[in-house]
C-alpha positions as CSV (number, residue, x, y, z in Angstrom):
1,X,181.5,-125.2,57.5
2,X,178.8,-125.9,55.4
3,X,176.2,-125.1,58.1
4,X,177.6,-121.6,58.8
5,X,178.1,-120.5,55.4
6,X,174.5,-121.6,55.2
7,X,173.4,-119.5,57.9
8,X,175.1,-116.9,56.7
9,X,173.4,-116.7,53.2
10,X,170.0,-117.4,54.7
11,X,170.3,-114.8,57.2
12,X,171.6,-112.1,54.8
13,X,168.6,-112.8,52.8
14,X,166.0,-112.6,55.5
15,X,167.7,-109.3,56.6
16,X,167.7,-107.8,53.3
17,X,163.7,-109.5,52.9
18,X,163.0,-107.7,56.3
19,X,165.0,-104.5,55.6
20,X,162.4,-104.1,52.8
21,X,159.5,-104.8,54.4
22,X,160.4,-102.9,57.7
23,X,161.2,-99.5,55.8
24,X,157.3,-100.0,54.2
25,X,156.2,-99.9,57.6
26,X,158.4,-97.3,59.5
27,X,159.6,-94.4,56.9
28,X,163.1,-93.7,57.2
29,X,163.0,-90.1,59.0
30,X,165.4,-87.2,58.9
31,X,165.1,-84.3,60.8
32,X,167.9,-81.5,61.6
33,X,167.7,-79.9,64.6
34,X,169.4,-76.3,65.6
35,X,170.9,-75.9,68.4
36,X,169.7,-72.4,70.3
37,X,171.1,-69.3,68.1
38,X,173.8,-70.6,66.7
39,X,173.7,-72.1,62.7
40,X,175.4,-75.6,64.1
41,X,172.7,-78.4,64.4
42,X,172.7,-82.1,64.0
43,X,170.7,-84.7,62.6
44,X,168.3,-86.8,63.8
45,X,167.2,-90.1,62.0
46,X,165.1,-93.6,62.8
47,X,167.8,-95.0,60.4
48,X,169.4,-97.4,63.6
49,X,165.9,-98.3,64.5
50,X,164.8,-100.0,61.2
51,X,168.4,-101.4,61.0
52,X,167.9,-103.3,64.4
53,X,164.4,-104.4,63.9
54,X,165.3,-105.7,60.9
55,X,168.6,-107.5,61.7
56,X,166.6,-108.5,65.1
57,X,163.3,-109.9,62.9
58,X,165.9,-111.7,60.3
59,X,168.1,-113.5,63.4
60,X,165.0,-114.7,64.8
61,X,163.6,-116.6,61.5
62,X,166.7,-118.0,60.2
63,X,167.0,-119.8,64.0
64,X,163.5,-120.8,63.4
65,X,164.3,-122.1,60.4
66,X,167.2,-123.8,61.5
67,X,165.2,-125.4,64.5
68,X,162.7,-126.9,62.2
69,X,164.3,-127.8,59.1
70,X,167.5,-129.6,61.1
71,X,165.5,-131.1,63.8
């Protein structure tokens, strides 16, 4: 129980770390785009994008740091 609760703290700090760092690098974007004549359009953002690479990025170093710190 211990090792999970762990894991959980340390990954929602790396993801928070690289959630950070990630929107430095790639600037959320949002664009709306309108559909032909009509005044309907929809939005179009990176938002998923930064969210991914970061929870992606964070999942990879807290297994790294699991694999060297418990072995």
């Amino acid at each position: 129980m211990e090792t999970a609760a762990s894991f959980a703290l340390i990954l929602t700090i790396y993801f928070l770390g690289c959630l950070a760092l990630i929107q430095e690098v790639i600037r959320p974007r949002r664009q709306l785009i309108v559909e032909g004549n009509t005044k309907k359009g929809h939005w179009v953002t990176n938002y998923s994008k930064i969210i991914f690479m970061s929870f992606g990025i964070s999942l990879f170093t807290t297994f790294l740091a699991y694999y060297l710190f418990l072995n």
